[in-house]
Backbone as CSV, one residue per row, in Angstrom:
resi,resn,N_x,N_y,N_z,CA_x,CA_y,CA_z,C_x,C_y,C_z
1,UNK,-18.638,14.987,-48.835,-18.024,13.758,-48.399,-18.169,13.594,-46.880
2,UNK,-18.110,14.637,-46.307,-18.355,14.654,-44.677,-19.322,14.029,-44.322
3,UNK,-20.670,14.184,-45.074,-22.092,13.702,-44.663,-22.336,12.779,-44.917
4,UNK,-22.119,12.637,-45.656,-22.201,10.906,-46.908,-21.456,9.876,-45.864
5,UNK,-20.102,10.452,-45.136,-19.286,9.341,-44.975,-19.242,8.951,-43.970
6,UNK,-19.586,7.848,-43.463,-19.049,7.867,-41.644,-18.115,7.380,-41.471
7,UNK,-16.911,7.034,-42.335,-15.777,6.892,-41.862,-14.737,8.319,-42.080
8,UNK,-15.424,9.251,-42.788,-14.585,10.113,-42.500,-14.118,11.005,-41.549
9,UNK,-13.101,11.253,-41.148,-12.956,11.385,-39.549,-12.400,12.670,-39.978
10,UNK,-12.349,13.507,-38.532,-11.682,14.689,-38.305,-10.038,14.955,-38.512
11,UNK,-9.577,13.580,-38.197,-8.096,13.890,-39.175,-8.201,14.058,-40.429
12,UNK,-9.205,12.867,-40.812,-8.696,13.004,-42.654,-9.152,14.472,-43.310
13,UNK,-10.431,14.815,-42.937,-10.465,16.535,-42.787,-9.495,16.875,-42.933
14,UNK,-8.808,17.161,-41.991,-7.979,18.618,-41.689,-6.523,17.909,-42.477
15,UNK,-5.957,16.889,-42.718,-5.515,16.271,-43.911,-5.379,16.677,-44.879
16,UNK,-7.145,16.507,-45.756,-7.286,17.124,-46.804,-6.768,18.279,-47.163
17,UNK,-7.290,19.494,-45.924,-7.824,21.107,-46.011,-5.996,21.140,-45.895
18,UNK,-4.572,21.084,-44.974,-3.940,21.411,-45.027,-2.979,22.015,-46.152
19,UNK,-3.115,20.879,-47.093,-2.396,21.651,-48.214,-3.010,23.141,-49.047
20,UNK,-4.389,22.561,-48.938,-5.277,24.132,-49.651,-4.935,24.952,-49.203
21,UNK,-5.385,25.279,-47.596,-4.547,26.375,-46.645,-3.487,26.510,-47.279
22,UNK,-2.742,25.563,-47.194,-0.736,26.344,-47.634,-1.166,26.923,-49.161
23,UNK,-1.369,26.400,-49.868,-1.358,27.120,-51.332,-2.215,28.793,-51.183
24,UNK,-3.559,28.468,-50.248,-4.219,29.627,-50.259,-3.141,30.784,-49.755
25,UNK,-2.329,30.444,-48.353,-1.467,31.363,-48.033,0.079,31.822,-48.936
26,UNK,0.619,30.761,-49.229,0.928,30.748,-50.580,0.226,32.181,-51.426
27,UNK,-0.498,32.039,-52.169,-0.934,33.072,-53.031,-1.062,33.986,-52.019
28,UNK,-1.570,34.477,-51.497,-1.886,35.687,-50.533,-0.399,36.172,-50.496
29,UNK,0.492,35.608,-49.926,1.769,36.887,-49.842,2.262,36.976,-51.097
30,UNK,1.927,36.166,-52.441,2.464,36.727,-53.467,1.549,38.240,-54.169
31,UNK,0.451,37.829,-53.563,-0.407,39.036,-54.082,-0.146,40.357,-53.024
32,UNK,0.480,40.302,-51.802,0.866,41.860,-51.216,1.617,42.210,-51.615
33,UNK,0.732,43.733,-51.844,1.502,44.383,-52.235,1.742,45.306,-50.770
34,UNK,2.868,46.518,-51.225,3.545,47.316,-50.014,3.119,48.504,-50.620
35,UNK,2.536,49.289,-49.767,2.255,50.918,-50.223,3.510,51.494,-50.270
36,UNK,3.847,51.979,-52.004,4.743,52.522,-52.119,4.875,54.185,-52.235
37,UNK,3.595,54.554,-51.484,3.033,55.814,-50.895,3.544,56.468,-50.247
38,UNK,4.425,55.794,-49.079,5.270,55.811,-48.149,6.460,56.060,-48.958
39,UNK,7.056,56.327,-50.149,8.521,56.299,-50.195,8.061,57.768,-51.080
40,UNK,6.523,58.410,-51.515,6.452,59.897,-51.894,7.026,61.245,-50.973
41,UNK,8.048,61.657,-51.806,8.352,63.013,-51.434,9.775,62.511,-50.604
42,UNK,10.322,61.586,-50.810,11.435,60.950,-49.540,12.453,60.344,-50.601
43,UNK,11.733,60.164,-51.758,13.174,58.776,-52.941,13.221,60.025,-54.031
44,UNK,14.697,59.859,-54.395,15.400,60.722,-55.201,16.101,60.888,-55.295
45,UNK,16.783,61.677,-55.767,18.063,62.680,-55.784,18.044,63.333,-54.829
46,UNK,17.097,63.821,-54.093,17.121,64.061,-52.851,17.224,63.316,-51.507
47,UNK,17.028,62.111,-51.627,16.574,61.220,-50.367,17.296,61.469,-49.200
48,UNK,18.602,61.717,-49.621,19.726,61.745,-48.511,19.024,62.996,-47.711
49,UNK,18.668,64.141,-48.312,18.401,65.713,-47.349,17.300,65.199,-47.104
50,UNK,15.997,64.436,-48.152,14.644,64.308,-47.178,14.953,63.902,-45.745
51,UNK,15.628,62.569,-45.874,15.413,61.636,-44.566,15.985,62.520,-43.243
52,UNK,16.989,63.618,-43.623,17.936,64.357,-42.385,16.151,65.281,-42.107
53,UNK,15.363,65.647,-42.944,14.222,66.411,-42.416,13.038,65.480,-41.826
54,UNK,13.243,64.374,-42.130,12.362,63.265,-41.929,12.504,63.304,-39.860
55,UNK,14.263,63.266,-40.054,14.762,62.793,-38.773,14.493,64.321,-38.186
56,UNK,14.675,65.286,-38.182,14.837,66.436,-37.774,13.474,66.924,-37.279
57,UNK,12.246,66.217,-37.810,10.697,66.394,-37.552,10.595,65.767,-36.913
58,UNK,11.170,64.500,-36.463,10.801,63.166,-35.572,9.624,62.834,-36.328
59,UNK,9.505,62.044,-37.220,8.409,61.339,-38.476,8.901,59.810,-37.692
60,UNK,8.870,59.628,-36.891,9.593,58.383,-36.304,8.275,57.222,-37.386
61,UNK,6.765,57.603,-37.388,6.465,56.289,-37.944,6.187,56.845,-38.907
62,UNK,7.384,57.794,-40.084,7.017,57.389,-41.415,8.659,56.709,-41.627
63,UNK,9.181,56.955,-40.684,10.450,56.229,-40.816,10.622,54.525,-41.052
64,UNK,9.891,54.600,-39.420,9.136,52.650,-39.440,8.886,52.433,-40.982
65,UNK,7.839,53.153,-41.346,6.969,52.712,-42.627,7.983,52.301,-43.814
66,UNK,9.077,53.190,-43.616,9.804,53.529,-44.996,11.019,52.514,-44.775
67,UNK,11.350,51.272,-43.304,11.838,50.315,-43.774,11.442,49.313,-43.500
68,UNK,10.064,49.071,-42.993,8.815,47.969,-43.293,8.961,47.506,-45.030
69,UNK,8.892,48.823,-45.779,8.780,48.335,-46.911,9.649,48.357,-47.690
70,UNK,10.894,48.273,-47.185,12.080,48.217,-47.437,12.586,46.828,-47.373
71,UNK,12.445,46.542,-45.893,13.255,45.653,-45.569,12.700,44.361,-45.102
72,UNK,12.988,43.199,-44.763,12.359,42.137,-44.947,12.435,41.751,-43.068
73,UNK,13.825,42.006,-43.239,14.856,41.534,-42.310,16.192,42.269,-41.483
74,UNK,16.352,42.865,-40.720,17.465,42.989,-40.161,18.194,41.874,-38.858
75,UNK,19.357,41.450,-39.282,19.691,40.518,-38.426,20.934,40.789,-38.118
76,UNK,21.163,41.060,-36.625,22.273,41.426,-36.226,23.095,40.001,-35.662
77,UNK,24.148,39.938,-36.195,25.046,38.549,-35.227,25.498,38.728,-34.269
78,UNK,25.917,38.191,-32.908,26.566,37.972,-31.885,27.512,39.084,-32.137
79,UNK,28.649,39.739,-31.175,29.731,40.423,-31.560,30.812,39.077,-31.335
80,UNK,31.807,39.070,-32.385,32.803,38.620,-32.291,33.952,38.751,-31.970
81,UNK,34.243,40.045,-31.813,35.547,40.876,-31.075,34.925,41.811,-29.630
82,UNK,35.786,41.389,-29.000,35.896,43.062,-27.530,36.090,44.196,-27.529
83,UNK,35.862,44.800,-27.159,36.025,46.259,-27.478,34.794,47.036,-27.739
84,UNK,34.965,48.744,-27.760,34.424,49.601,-27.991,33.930,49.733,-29.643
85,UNK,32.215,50.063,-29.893,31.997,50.722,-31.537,31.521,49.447,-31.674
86,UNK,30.922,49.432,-32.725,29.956,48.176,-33.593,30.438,47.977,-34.632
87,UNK,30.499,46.770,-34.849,30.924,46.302,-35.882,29.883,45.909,-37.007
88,UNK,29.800,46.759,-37.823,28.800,46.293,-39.078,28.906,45.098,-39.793
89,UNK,30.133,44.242,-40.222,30.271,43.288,-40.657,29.393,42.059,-40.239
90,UNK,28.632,42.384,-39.088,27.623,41.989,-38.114,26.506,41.165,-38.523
91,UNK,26.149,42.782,-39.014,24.699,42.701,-39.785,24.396,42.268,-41.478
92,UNK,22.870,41.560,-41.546,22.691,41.280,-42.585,21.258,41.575,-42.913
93,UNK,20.940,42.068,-44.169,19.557,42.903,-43.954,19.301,41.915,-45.503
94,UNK,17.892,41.678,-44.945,17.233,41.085,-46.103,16.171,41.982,-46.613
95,UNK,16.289,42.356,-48.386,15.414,43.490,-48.479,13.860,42.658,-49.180
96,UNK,12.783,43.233,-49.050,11.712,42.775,-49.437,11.636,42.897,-50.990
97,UNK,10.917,42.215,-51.596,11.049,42.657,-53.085,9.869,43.584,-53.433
98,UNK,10.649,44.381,-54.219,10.159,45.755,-54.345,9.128,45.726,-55.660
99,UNK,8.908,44.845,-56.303,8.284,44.546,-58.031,7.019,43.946,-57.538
């Protein structure tokens, strides 16, 4: 249609192509997947003692890794009270889906 047309212009292009793009990206994050490679030797009945050896090795980026694919989101709010200590009621963690 580009060649054929001389009224077709560079808006109506990129017009067209916009929605494809969205659907193409669209499918693409439904198709990632998360290496769940990263959670071998660490998820269990054990997890609680792995992660204290995890921390105790300084594995700092299998740590990253292990809430990359965990987590979507961590979002901390403003503090709302003064004082000393953090208030967890704070935070809200969005987890990635794991399926």
């Amino acid at each position: 249609m580009w060649l054929n047309d001389d009224d077709f212009t560079t808006a109506d292009f990129q017009a067209m192509r916009a929605p494809i793009v969205k659907r193409m990206k669209e499918r693409q994050r439904q198709t990632v997947r998360r290496p769940v490679v990263v959670l071998k030797g660490i998820a269990g009945p054990e997890a609680e003692a792995n992660w204290k050896r995890l921390e105790e090795a300084g594995d700092h980026a299998r740590m990253n890794a292990i809430y990359r694919l965990l987590f979507a989101a961590v979002i901390v709010r403003p503090p709302t009270r003064k004082g000393r200590g953090f208030d967890t009621d704070r935070v809200d963690i969005e987890p990635n889906p794991l399926d």
